[in-house]
Phi, psi and omega in degrees: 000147183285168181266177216256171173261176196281340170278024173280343198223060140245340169339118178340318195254033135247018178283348166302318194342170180251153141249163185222164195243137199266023191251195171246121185340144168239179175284134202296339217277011208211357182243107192258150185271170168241147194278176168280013157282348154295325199282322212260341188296165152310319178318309199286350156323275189318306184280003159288323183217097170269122190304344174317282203226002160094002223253140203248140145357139108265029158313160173272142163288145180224153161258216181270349139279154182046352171308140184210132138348168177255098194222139180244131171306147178179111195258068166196210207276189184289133131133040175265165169263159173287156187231117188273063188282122146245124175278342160242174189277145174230124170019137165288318142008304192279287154247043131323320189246008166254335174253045169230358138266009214177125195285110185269120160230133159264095169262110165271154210349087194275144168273151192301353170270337186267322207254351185273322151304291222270314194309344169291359192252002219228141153265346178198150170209153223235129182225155151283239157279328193298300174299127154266146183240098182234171195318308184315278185354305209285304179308325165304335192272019208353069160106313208285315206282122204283316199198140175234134177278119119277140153307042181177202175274272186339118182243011184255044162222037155238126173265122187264357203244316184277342180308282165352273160309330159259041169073354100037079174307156149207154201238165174221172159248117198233357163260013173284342189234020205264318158283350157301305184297302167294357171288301186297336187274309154307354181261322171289316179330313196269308194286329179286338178272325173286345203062042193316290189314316163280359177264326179290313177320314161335292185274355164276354203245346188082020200252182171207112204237057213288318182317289178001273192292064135292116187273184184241123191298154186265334169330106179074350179314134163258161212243145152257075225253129158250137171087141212218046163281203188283307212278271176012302206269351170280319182326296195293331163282347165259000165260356150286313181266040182221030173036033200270175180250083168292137150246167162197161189262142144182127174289351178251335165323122182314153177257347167269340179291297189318304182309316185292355203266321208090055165231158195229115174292155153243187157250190198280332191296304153345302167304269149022277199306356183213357164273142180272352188188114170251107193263142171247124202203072127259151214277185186256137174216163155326313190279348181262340199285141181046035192265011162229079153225223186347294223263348168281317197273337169303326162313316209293174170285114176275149183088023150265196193242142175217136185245131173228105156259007161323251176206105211269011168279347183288343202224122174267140239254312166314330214263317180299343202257354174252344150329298207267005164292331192246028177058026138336271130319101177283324207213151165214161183231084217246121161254322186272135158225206219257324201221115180242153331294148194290165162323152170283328183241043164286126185273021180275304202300326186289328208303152141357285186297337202254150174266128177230156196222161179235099185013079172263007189302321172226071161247052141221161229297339188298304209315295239270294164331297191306316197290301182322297166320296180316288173320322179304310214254358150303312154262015157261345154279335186270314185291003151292334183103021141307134122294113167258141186304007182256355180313093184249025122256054183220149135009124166277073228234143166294140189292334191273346176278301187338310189288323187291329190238020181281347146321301187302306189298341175280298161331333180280274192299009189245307155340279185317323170311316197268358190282300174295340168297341184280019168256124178250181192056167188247060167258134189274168219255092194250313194239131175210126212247086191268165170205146213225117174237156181149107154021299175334145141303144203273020175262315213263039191195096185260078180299022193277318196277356205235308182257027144260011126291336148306302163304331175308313217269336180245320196256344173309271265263352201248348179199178193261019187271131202250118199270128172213143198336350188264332208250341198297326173302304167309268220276000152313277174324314150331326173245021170074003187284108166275117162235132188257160168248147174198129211246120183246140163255136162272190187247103199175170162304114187293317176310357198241087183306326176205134163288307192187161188246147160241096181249147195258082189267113156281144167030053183243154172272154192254144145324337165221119188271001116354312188248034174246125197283171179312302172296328165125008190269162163280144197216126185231144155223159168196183209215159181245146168225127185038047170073024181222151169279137171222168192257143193220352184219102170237114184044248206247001169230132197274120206244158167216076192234137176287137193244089216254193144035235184240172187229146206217121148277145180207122158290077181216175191288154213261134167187163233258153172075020166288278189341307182276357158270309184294311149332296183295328176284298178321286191303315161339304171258019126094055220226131199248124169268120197260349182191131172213153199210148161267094185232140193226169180277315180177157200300115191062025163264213171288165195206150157225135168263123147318059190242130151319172186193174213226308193242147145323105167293151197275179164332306184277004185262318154324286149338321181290306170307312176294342168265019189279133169319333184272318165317099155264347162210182166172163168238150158243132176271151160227142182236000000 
């Protein structure tokens, strides 16, 4: 059967699901659940459906392992809020809307010994550029801090590798300030090339000096953007129209976006080597830092111009200053530096030649409003347990895939889950295989957010770390677990994203020997229908069970009145069955029967099923 279409899985009747939250748990004596007057709120509105962007809960479905609660950190009795410290000042806007969710406190410039003492109290913390959030941070906060907001683009006063490790979400806001930044990076572009700024100082000093100031026309000029992101590619569209020739450099940038813009990617000795104006909007990483120095500027085009609205880490600040000493550089236009605010007698700030701003790129009042807002319900959605699309030590998954694969991901983790019970004996779990059939071009399909909820689903029920979209990769590698992917195309509706998950155990024994493939593997598929997941595949036999409550497999020879004996035991102990489905080789041979279940069956009833004669094996899951 086809999977349902994707406008299905917001349907009433999958609004019973439980949720569950893809953040991390806490110790109960400090954790309030939230009840069902939240289900009824505007809040749980919103986290079913965020008006932002339409992205629907992708929380995981639980049976009675592992079922969790919707749980917010609370260090006092039931019915507290989460507590939210912004360390730098923020919008007000912004924080309005943290306080009508959430226990606010504004501490400003905390020293890194203050903030390390306050972070253990906190669920979230929201910084701008200014605050580092390094690995000590993460450890004070033992366990409590859900998620960290930056207020802006830039993430590099975060260690995202200790972020990480400890399960630690973090978010930016990178489009509130992304025509702010590029206004301003046009704004330097244009006063450096007439020499706005020394002109004013000039005529503000009483001289009048029109020889001086000559400036350079911008009409045909070529402009050079490295990094060719949201400030980039705004950049780049306002200087096509100021008639400039843009090329730009970024290796992950698409080539059809560049194109609809007119612009022609290059590479960077290209770029460097032939523009007349280099603007810059790469982000600061290990691989960027000081990546325009000597020898870099020795490539350039002598006499060109450099705009830095960035990251002032990018650029080595000595190296620039012996450019524009020997006129390498004619002109530089600087918002950012390597130390903010730089020294009073720094001779980048001082030169003649260079124009400075003390990092004014997204200072203005809409921008700052946005950023506040964006960053709020950014982090107030991940402490609902939203994944959010601003997530930059997560899947980088787009809110419109998000919204599109939020079934599936319930499907995912419910493989795994149900995959790993089926393993018996105690050799661990080294290879893991998903395979994805579906209609799609393997471009048009981002399984990235499908296999780190498959690692949740495997490695949680198994151990005591508790795995969540930010971390499932990490501590996958960590545990030596290798997971592949594989892609089959059918014949189907493009419209549809996935046919069906294949999840894969190599060479392992099963607990239900049933449920081992031909190669000798545990082998599971399911499918999402009309917005609910069900398992449609156990090893080489095909089943059709909602994968709701707990799950009960049974092997047995196919002949009239099983059912209805594994039924009358069930009901007998008053055991409600929500779904059952039947797959056999062939009529009075083998068979596995499927049945959802509702409630745990206790020990003797279980025992009760395994001694009917016809039953050669079976298991029960909980999912």
């Amino acid at each position: 059967m086809a999977s349902a279409p994707t406008n299905a899985i917001l349907r009433p009747s999958a609004a019973k699901a439980k949720l569950a939250p893809l953040l991390p748990p806490r110790d109960a004596a400090s954790s309030v659940s939230l009840n069902a007057s939240w289900s009824r709120s505007p809040l749980c509105s919103r986290f079913l459906g965020s008006r932002l962007a339409g992205v629907p809960n992708i929380a995981a479905l639980h049976g009675r392992r592992g079922r969790r609660d919707l749980r917010i950190k609370a260090s006092t009795a039931e019915g507290a809020r989460p507590t939210v410290l912004v360390a730098e000042k923020l919008g007000e806007a912004g924080l309005e809307l943290l306080r009508g969710f959430a226990n606010v406190d504004c501490s400003y410039k905390l020293s890194p010994e203050e903030l390390c003492a306050k972070i253990s109290l906190c669920d979230a913390l929201i910084v701008r550029s200014g605050t580092k959030v390094t690995r000590e941070v993460f450890e004070a906060a033992k366990g409590r801090l859900k998620v960290v907001g930056r207020a802006g683009v830039g993430i590099d006063n975060v260690d995202l590798q200790a972020a990480t490790e400890h399960g630690c979400l973090v978010v930016n806001a990178p489009t509130a300030n992304t025509v702010a930044a590029a206004e301003h990076g046009i704004a330097l572009l244009a006063s450096m090339a007439r020499k706005v700024a020394q002109a004013d100082a000039s005529m503000k000093a009483g001289k009048w000096q029109r020889n001086k100031y000559v400036g350079v026309s911008l009409v045909g000029k070529t402009l050079a953007v490295m990094g060719f992101g949201k400030v980039g590619s705004e950049v780049a569209r306002r200087a096509k129209g100021l008639g400039m020739h843009v090329i730009a450099h970024d290796p992950y940038a698409p080539a059809d976006r560049a194109r609809a813009i007119g612009v022609e990617l290059v590479s960077t000795d290209e770029a460097i080597s032939t523009a007349d104006f280099i603007s810059l909007h790469m982000p600061l990483t290990p691989a960027t830092s000081k990546l325009f120095n000597d020898k870099t500027f020795a490539k350039m085009k002598k006499g060109v111009r450099i705009i830095n609205v960035a990251r002032g880490g990018v650029i080595d600040e000595d190296a620039l200053v012996r450019a524009l000493d020997n006129g390498m550089v004619a002109q530089a236009a600087l918002d950012v530096f390597t130390e903010e605010p730089p020294p009073k007698d720094s001779k980048l700030v001082q030169h003649e030649n260079v124009t400075v701003t003390p990092h004014l790129g997204a200072s203005t009042v809409e921008a700052q409003e946005g950023v506040a807002i964006e960053i709020a319900e950014a982090v107030m959605g991940a402490l609902k347990g939203e994944l959010a699309a601003t997530a930059v030590n997560a899947p980088m998954v787009p809110a419109e895939v998000l919204s599109e694969l939020a079934p599936y991901v319930i499907l995912a983790e419910k493989l795994g889950r149900l995959a790993v019970q089926l393993v018996a004996g105690g050799s661990g779990i080294k290879g893991v295989k998903v395979v994805y059939t579906s209609a799609r071009d393997p471009d048009d399909l981002d399984t990235r957010i499908l296999r780190a909820m498959i690692t949740k689903g495997i490695i949680e029920p198994i151990s005591s770390v508790f795995i969540n979209i930010v971390n499932a990769d990490y501590t996958a590698r960590q545990r030596g677990l290798r997971i592949s992917e594989e892609r089959i195309s059918h014949d189907g509706s493009p419209e549809i994203p996935l046919d069906s998950i294949q999840v894969h155990l190599a060479h392992l024994e099963s607990k239900f020997a049933s449920a081992l493939s031909d190669a000798g593997d545990i082998k599971v598929e399911g499918r999402v229908k009309d917005g609910i997941p069900h398992l449609t595949l156990v090893g080489s036999f095909s089943v059709d069970v909602g994968l709701e409550g707990n799950l009960i497999l049974c092997r047995q020879v196919d002949q009239p009145g099983i059912i209805g004996w594994v039924g009358r035991i069930l009901a007998e102990d008053n055991v409600n069955i929500n779904f059952m489905s039947v797959g056999r080789t062939a009529p009075g041979k083998q068979a596995i029967m499927a049945i959802g279940v509702d409630e745990e069956p206790n020990k003797e009833v279980l025992k009760k099923i395994g001694e009917i004669p016809a039953i050669e094996e079976f298991v029960f899951l909980e999912l």
